[in-house]
N, C-alpha and C positions, 0 to 999 in steps of 0.2 A: 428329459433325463440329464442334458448337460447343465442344465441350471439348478440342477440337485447337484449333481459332482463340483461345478463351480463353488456352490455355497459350503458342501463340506469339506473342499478346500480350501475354503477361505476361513471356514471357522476353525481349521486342524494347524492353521499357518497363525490365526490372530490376526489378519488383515479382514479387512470391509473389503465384498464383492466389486469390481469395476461396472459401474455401468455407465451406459455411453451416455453421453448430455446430445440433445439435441441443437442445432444452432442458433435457437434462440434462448438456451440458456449458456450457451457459449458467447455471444454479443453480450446479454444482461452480466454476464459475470465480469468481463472485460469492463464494460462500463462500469460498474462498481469499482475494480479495482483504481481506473482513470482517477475517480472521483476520488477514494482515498487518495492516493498519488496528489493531488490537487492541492486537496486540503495540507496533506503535508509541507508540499511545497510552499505554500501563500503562509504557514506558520513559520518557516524557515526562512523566507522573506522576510517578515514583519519582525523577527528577531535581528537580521542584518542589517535590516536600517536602522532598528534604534542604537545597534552600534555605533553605525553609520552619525547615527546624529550627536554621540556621544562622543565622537571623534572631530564633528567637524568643531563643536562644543568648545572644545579643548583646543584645537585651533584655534578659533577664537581668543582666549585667554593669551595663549602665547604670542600672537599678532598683536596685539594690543599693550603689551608689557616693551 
């Protein structure tokens, strides 16, 4: 009976029910998000070096002049 009261509260408010995750969807989701988080960063890298190199580039230029 509370999982009827829950749900038509949850349908009278426009929220999705809570249900609990167990702990291995709690680690699996944490790992995914790791993995995003990863990937972001090593794009964020690979953009800072080629500044990086685009800088040192340019040094270059101005050393030699």
């Amino acid at each position: 009976m509370t999982t009827q009261k829950t749900a038509s509260a949850a349908q009278s408010s426009g929220r999705k029910a809570w249900i609990k995750k167990t702990p291995v969807e709690i680690v699996l989701e944490q790992i995914g998000k790791q993995e995003e988080k990863v990937v972001e960063l090593r794009e964020e890298l690979a953009h800072e070096e080629r500044e990086l190199a685009k800088l040192q580039q340019a040094r270059k230029v101005l050393e030699a002049q």
